[in-house]
N, C-alpha and C positions, 0 to 999 in steps of 0.2 A: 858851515860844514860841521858835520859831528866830529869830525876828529881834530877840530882846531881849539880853541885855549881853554873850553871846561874839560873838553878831554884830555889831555894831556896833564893839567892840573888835578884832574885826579887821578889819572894811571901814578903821577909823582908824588901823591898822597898812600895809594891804594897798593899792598902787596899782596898780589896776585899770587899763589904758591905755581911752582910751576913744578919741572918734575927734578930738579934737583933742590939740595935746602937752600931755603933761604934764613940763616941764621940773624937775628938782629940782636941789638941790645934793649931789657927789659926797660931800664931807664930811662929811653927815650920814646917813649910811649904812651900814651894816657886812653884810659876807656872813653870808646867812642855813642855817637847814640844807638848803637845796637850792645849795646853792653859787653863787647867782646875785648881784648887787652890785645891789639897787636897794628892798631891803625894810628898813624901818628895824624894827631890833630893841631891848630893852633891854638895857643889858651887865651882863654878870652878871660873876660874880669867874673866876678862871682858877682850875681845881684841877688842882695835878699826880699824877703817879700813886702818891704817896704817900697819896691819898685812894681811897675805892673805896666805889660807888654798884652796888648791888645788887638791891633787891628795889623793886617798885616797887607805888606806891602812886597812888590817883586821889583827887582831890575835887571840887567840883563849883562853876563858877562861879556866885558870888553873884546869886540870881534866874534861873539859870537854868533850863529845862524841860526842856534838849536830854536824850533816854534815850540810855542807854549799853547796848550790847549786850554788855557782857564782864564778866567777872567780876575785878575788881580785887584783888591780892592784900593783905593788910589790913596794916598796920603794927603792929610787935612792940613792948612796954612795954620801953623803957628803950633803944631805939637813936634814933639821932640821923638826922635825915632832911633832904633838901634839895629842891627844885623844881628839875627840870630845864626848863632855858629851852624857851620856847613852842616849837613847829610855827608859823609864819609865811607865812601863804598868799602865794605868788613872785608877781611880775608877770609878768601872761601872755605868751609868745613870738612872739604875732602881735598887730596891730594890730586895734581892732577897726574892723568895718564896711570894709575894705580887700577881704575875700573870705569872701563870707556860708557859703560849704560849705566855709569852715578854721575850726576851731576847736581852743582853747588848751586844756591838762590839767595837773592837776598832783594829787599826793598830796592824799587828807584831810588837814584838821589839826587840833589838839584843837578838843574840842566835836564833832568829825563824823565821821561814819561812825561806827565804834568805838572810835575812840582815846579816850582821856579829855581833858579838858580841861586838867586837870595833872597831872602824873607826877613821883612825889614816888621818891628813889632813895635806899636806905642808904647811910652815909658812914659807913668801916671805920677805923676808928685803927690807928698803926702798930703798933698790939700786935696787932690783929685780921688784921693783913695777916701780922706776923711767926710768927704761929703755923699760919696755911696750909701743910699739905702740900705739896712740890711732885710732881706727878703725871708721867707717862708722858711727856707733850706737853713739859712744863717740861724736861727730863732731858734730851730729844731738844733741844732748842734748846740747854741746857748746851754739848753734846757737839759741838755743829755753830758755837757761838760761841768755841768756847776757844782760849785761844792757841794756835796749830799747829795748829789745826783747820783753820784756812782756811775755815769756813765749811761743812766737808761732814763729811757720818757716814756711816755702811756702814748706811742705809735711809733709806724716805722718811717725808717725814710723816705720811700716810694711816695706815700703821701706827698709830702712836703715839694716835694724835685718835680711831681707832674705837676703841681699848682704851678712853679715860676717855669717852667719851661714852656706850657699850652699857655703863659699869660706873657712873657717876654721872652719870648723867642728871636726879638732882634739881640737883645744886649751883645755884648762881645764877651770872650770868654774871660780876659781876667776882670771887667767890672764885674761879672756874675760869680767869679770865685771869692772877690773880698766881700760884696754882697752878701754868700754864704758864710764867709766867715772861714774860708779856708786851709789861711794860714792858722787859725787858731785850733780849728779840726785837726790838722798835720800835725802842730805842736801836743796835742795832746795824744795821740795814736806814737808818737816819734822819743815820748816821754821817759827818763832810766830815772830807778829812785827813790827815794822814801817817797811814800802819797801817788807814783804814778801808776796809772791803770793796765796791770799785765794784760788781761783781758783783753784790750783793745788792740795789742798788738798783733801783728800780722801772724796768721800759721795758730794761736793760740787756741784753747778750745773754750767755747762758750756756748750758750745757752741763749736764746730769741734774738738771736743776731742779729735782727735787722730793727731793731729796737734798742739799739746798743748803739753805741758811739766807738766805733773799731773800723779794724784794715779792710772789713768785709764792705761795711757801710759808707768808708771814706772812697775805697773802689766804686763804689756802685754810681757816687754822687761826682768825682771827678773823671769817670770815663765818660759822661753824658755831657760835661761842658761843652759848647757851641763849638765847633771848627770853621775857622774863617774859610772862605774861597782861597786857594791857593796855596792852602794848609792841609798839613794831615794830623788825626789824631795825636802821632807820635811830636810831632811841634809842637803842639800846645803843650803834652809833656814837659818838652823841654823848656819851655819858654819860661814855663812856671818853675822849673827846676825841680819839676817832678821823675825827670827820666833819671838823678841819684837816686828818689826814692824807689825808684823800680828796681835799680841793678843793687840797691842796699838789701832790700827785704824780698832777693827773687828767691827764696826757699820758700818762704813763709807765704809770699801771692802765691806760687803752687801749690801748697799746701791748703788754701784756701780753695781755689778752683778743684782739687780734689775732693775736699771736704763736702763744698756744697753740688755736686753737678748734678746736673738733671737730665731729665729725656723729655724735650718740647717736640717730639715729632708727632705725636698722639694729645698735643696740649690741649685744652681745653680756647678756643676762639670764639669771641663774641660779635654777636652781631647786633648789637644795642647798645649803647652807652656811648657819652659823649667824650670828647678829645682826652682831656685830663683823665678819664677810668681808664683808657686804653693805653695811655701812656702808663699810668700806674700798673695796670697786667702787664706791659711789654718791660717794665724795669724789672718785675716780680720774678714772671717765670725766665724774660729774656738777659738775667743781668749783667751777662760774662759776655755777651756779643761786642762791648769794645775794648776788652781789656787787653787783648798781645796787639792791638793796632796800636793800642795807649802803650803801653810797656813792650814794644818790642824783642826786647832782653829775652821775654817769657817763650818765644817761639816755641829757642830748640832745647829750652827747659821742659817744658810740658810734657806729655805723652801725646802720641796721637790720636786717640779719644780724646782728648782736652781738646785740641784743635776742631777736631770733628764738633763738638758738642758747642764750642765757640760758634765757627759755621752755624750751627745749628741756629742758637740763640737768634741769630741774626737774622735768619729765615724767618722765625717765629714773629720776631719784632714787627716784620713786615709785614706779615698775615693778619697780627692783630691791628695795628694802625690804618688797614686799607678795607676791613671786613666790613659786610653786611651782609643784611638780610640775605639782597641777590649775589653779590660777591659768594656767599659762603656756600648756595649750591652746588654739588656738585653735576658735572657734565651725564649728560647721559647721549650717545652718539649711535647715529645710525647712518653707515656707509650707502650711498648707491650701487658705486660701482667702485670697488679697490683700486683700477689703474686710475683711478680721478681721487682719490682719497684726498692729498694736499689741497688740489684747485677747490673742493669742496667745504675744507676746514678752512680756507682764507676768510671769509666773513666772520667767521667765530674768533680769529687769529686778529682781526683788525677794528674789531668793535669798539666805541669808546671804550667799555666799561673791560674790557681783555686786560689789562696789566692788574685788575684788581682780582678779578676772576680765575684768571687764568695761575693762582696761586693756591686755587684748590683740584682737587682732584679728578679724575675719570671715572666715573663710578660703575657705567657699563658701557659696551661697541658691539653694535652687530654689524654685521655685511650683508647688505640684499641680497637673496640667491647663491650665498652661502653657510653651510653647517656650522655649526658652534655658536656657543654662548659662555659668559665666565671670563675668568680673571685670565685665562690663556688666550682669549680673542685680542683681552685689551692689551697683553704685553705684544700679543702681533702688532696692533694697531700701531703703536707707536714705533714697533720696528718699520712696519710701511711708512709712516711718516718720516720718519727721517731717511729713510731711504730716496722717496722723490722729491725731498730737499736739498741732498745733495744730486741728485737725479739730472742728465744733461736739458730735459726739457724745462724743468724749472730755471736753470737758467744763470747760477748763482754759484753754484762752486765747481769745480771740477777734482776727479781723483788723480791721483800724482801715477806719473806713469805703471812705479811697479806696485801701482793699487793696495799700497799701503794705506793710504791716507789721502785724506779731502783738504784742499785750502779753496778759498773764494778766490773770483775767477778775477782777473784784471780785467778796468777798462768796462767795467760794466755799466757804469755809472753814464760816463761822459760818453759808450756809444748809444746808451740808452736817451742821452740828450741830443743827438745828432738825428736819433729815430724821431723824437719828437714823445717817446715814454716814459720818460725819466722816473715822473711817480709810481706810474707800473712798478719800476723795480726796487725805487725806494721799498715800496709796501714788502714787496716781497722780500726783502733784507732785513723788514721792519718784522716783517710775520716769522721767520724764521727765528730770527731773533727772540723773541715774543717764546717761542716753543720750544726752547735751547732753556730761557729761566724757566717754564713751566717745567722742565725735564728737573732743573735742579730743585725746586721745591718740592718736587713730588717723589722722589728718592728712583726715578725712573732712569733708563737708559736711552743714549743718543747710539744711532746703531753704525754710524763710520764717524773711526778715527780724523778726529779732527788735531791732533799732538799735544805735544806739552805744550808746545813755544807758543800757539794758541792759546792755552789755558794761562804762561806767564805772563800775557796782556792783559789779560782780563785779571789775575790776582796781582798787577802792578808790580811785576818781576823782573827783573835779570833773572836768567839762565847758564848756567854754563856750556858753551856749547857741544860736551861732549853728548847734549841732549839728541844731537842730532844724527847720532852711529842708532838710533832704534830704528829711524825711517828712512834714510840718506846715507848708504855706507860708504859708496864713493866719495861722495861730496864730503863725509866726515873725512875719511883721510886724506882728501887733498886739505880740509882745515886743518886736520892734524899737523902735515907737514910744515903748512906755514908757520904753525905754532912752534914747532923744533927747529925752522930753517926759514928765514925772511928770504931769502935769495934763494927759495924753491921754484920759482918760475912761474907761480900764482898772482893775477892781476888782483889787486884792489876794487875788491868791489864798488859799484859805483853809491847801494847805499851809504855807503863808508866815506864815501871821496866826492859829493855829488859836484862839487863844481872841478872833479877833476886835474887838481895839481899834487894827488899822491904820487911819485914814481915807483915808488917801493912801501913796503912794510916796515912798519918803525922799528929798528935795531935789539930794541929791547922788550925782552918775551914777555912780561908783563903787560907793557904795552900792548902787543899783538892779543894776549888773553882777552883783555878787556872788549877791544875790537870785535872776537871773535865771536866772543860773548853777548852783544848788542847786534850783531849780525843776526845770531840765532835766534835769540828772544822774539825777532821780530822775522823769521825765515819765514811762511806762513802766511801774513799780513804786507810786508814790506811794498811789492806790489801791488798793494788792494788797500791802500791807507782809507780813501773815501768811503771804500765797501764794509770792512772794518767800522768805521766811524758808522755808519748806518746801525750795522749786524749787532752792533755793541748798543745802540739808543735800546735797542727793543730787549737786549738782555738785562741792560739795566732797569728796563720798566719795570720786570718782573723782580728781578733781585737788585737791591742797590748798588752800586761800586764798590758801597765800602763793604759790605757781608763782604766781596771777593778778595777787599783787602784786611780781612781780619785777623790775615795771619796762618791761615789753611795752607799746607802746602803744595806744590804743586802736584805730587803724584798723589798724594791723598784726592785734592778733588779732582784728578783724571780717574780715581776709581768711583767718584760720586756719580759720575756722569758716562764714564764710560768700564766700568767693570775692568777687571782683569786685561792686563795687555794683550795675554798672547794667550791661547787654550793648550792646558797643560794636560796631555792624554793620562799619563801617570797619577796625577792629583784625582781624574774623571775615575780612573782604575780602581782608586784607593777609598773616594766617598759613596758610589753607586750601588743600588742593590740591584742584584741579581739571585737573590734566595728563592724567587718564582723557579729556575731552574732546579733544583733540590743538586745531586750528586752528579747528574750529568752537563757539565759546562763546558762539552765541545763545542756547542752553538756560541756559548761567552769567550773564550779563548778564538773562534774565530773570527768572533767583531772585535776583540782587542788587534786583532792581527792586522785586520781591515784600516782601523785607525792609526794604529802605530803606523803602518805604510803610508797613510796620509801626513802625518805629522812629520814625517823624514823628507815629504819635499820642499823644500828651502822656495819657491816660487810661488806654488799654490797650495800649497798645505793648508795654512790658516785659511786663507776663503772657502777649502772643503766642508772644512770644519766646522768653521762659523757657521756655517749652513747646514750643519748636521744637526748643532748645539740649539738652532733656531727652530729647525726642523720637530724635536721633541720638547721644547719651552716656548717658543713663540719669541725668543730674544735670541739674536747672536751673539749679545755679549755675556759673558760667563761672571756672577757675582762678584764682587770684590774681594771677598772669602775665602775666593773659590767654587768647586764642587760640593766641598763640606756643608757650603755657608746655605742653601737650597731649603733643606729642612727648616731651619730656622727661621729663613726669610719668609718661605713662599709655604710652608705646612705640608711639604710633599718633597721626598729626595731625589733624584736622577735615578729613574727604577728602568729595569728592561724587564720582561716578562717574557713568557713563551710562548707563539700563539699557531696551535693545532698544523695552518696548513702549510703547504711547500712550495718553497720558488716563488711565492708572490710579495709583491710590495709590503713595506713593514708599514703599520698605521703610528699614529703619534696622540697623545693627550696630551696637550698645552698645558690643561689645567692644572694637572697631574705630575706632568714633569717624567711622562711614561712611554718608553716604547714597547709595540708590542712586536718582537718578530718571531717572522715565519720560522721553518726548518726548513736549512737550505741546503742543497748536496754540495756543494764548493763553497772554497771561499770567494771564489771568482764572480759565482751565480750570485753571492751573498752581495758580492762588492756591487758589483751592476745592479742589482735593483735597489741595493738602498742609495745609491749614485743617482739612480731613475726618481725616487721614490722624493729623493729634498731638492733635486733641481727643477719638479713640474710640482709642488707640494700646493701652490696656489690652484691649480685646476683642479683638484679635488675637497679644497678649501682645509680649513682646520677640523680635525677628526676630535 
C-alpha cells in the first residue's frame, strides 16, 4: 500500500510547509541531495575516493507494496556492498495555499516512481582500484595535469571520452571513474594555493576550454559516467560524493552553463560517421544535457533558458546518435482525405525505422481536394492529428467532462484483450506516443491539453497538488479541505489506501500534503497505469526518459508542447497589427468587443477562442511568448487587414498569421459570421 512504511518514513523525514510556519532549528539539519538546507537527513559515514561504489543494488522496504518498474541489477557472492543514503523528499519552494495555480516539484524518491527504495553500491578495495586499467580519458587528464602542462594537451576531451565509452560501455561507473583518473582530475580542479590552477576552477574565465583540464571539462567527462539500472544520474553523484562538489561550486557550474550555452536546435546532424564521431558531436554540441540530472542543486539555480537549452542538448544528443542518411530526410505528406488524416499516418507512425525518423521534421502537407500550400497547411496538420488522437473513434483517450482537458481512457487494454485486439490498441498507444516525441523534437504543438500531472510522469515528478485548481476546481477544493481538515468528510481515495484499511486521513497536515501530492502527480494516469505504460514506450522511443528527467520543469515543457495555457485577449490586443485599417478602427474596436465577450464566458470562452486562434494560424494553441513571440517565431505577426466587402465570411492565411475581414454593419452581424466562418472553416479548407 503506498501509504504504509516508506510513506510515512518519509512524511517523518519530509516538511511539507503547510499554510501556517513551520519553524525548525537550523542545527538540526544537514543539506540533503537536492542541495536545499531544511530536510533532516541521517548521517552516514564520509568515504573517500579510496572507496569505490559501483554496481548497484535495490531492496525493498519492510512491509512495503510500493512495485518497482526497473530491473535491479543483483548483487555478486563475495563483494562487499553499502546503502547509499536515502533520496529525501525537499521542502517545497512555495508556500502553500499563498497561490492555488503555483505549485511545488521536486524529483521522485526511493519507493516512487522507479527508483528503488534503497540502493545498495559495491565498495572496491584498494587492490580492486589498484588494478584498474587506466583508459583513454585517464591519460588525457595525466597529460593536461603534469607538471608543465599547465593544464592543457594538443586536444580536447570529447576525443578521448567517445574512444572508452563506444569501446566499454559495459564498465560500471566507479571502475570507469578511477580508470579515468577521476579523483585525481577532482583534486586538481578542487586545488587552493601556491602552484594551483585558477583557471581550472569552476565559474573562472579561460580560453580553449575543452583542451584545458577545468570545471568545464571535468563536467563534461563526469556527467557521461555510465548509470546503472536502478540508478539516476544524481546517485552516481552521490555515490561518488560528487553531489558536495555540486552544492560547493553551484555559482561557478552556473556560471559555466551561462558562459558556454548554445542553440542545438538548427545544429548541424550528420548522417555518416561511425559510433565514436557521433558521440564526440553529441558531447561537443550536446554537452550540458546531463548536468542538473547530475547536479540537481543547479535546477532552481539556473534560469529558465538554461533549463530549456539543457532539454535542448538532450534532444540533439539523440538526433545525432540515431541519424542517417534515411533517418535525416524530411517527411513530405500528402493527405487523402482530412477526416482519415491519423488512420492514414499509422504506417508512417509504426514503421521500424519511426523512432529514428520521426525526430526529424515535416517539411511539407497537402490535402487532396483541398486549397493551400506552406507552413500554415503543416501547423493545421498537426492540429488535425492530434485532434483524432484524442478523437472518440480513435479510441484512446477521452476529454474530461468540462472539456478542459484529455486523459487516456481506462480499461482499454484488458477490454481490447477480451475483444481479441489487444495489439490493435497497443500500436495505437504505441503511434500516439511515437507523435507526442515527434511534437517535442520538432518545437511543434499537441493541440488538447493533456495537464501538468501528465507531463510530472513523464519528467519523473511529484507535483503539488495545488496543480489541479487549473482543471478540476471542485475536486481541488474538496482536496483543499482535506488538507485544512482530516475530518472533512472526504474518503481516502482508494489509489491511496488500495487494500483499503485507511479509515481516516492521517492527523498530520504534512502528511495529508504528501498524499495529496502523489494523488495528483498521478490524477490523469492513475486509472490507465497499462495505458500510460504503452503511451510512454513510444514517447520514449522518440525522446529518452532521461532528456525528460533532465531537470526542465514542468510548466516550462507544458509550454514546449503545449503553448500558452489559457489565450489571453489583452496580450492578442497588445502584439497585433491592425495599421491595414489607417484612422478608422471602428471595424478593430468591434472585433475586440466580439472577443472580450468571448473571453468573459467562464464555460466556453476558451474553446471559442482556440478556434478563432487556429482559425487564422492553423494552431489552437497560442506560442509560448505569447502573441508578441509570432513575429519572431513564425516571420509574420497576428495581422488583421481590411477586406472591401460587407457582411461576408472573414477569410484567414495560415501562412501569414492574417485575417482578412469584411465590413460589417453590427457587431452582432460581425459576431455571427466570424462564429460561422471558424466552426465550418474545414469545408472551405485553408485559405
Amino acid at each position: 500500500m503506498l501509504v504504509g512504511s516508506i510513506f510515512l518514513s518519509l512524511v517523518s523525514s519530509s516538511l511539507l510547509m503547510g499554510c501556517g510556519n513551520n519553524e525548525q532549528d537550523d542545527a538540526d539539519f544537514k543539506t540533503n541531495t537536492y542541495g536545499q538546507i531544511n530536510t533532516k537527513i541521517p548521517t552516514y559515514p564520509t568515504y573517500s575516493s579510496a572507496h569505490s561504489f559501483g554496481t548497484a543494488r535495490s531492496t525493498r522496504a519492510p512491509g512495503s507494496t510500493t512495485r518497482l518498474s526497473t530491473t535491479i541489477t543483483p548483487t555478486k557472492p563475495g563483494k562487499v556492498y553499502r546503502d547509499l543514503p536515502v533520496d529525501i523528499a525537499p521542502v517545497p519552494s512555495i508556500r502553500r495555499c499563498e497561490n492555488h495555480a503555483a505549485f511545488h516539484e521536486r524529483f521522485y524518491v526511493n519507493g516512487e516512481g522507479d527508483i528503488p527504495n534503497q540502493i545498495q553500491v559495491e565498495v572496491l578495495s584498494k587492490n580492486d582500484i589498484n588494478s584498474i586499467m587506466v583508459n583513454e580519458v585517464g591519460r588525457w587528464v595525466d597529460m593536461a595535469i603534469s607538471p608543465g602542462g599547465g593544464g592543457f594537451v594538443h586536444g580536447d576531451i570529447y576525443r578521448p571520452l567517445s574512444e572508452v565509452i563506444s569501446s566499454h560501455s559495459g564498465t560500471d561507473f566507479m571502475r570507469f571513474w578511477h580508470a579515468s583518473h577521476g579523483p585525481r582530475f577532482l583534486a586538481h580542479i578542487e586545488a587552493i594555493g601556491p602552484g594551483s590552477d585558477r583557471a581550472a576552477r569552476c565559474g573562472a574565465f579561460r580560453v580553449d576550454t575543452a583542451r584545458n583540464a577545468n570545471c568545464f571539462t571535468f563536467m563534461v567527462f563526469v556527467t557521461n559516467l555510465p548509470v546503472p539500472t536502478g540508478m539516476k544520474s544524481r546517485h552516481v553523484a552521490k555515490a561518488l560524493d560528487l553531489d558536495r562538489f555540486c552544492q560547493t561550486n553551484q555559482a561557478g557550474l552556473v556560471a559555466e552553463l551561462e558562459r558556454y550555452r548554445t542553440n542545438v536546435r538548427h545544429a548541424y546532424i550528420p548522417v555518416y560517421g561511425d559510433k565514436k564521431e557521433r558521440l564526440r558531436l553529441s558531447y561537443t554540441e550536446g554537452f550540458a544535457a546531463n548536468w542538473l540530472a547530475f547536479c540537481p542543486n543547479l535546477v532552481d539555480a539556473v534560469s529558465p533558458e538554461i533549463r530549456k537549452m539543457v532539454f535542448d542538448h538532450g534532444v540533439y544528443r539523440q538526433r545525432v546518435l540515431v541519424s542517417s542518411r534515411a533517418s535525416n530526410r524530411p517527411y513530405r505528406i500528402q493527405v487523402q482525405s482530412r477526416n482519415s488524416t491519423l488512420m492514414e499516418m499509422l504506417p508512417m507512425l509504426l514503421e521500424s525505422g519511426a523512432p529514428s525518423r520521426l525526430l526529424t521534421s515535416v517539411d511539407a502537407v497537402s490535402f487532396v481536394d483541398e486549397n493551400g500550400l506552406g507552413p500554415g497547411v503543416i501547423t493545421n496538420w498537426y492540429e488535425e492529428m492530434g485532434r483524432q488522437i484524442i478523437g472518440s473513434e480513435f479510441g484512446i483517450f477521452e476529454l474530461s467532462d468540462n472539456k478542459k482537458y484529455a486523459e487516456l481512457k481506462s480499461k482499454v487494454l484488458s477490454e481490447a484483450r477480451a475483444r481479441g485486439n489487444e495489439d490493435e490498441m497497443k500500436n495505437r498507444l504505441r503511434a500516439a506516443g511515437r507523435f507526442i516525441g515527434h511534437i517535442f523534437a520538432n518545437n511543434r504543438y499537441f493541440s488538447t491539453d493533456l495537464t501538468s500531472m501528465f507531463l510530472a510522469r513523464l519528467t519523473g515528478k511529484v507535483i503539488g497538488f495545488e496543480a489541479l485548481s487549473l482543471y478540476e476546481t471542485a475536486a481541488y477544493l474538496g482536496y483543499e479541505m482535506v488538507y485544512n481538515d482530516p475530518d472533512c468528510g472526504i474518503d481516502v481515495p482508494e489509489f491511496l489506501d488500495p487494500a483499503g484499511v485507511m479509515t481516516s486521513w492521517p492527523s498530520d497536515q504534512n502528511a495529508r500534503a504528501l498524499m495529496l501530492d502523489k494523488l495528483i502527480s498521478n490524477y490523469v494516469t492513475k486509472e490507465a497505469t497499462e495505458e500510460y505504460a504503452e503511451l510512454s514506450k513510444g514517447i520514449f522511443e522518440i525522446i529518452p526518459q532521461s532528456v525528460f528527467e533532465s531537470g526542465i520543469k514542468v510548466n516550462e515543457i507544458y509550454q514546449i508542447i503545449f503553448g500558452a495555457p489559457t489565450i489571453d485577449v489583452d496580450d492578442l490586443f497588445r502584439n497585433w497589427d491592425v495599421s491595414n485599417f489607417g484612422s478608422d478602427l471602428s471595424q478593430v474596436v468591434m472585433l475586440q468587443n466580439v472577443l472580450r465577450q468571448w473571453s468573459r464566458d467562464t464555460v466556453n470562452g476558451q474553446t471559442i477562442l482556440r478556434k478563432f486562434v487556429e482559425f487564422v494560424t492553423g494552431s489552437s494553441r497560442v506560442l509560448a511568448g505569447g502573441f508578441g513571440a509570432y513575429h519572431g517565431a513564425t516571420g509574420y505577426r497576428f495581422t488583421v487587414i481590411r477586406r472591401p466587402s460587407r457582411d461576408e465570411w472573414p477569410r484567414s492565411h495560415n501562412c501569414w498569421n492574417r485575417l482578412d475581414l469584411p465590413q460589417y454593419s453590427s457587431q452582432s452581424v460581425m459576431e455571427t459570421k466570424l462564429r460561422e466562418a471558424i466552426n465550418n472553416s474545414d469545408a472551405f479548407g485553408i485559405v
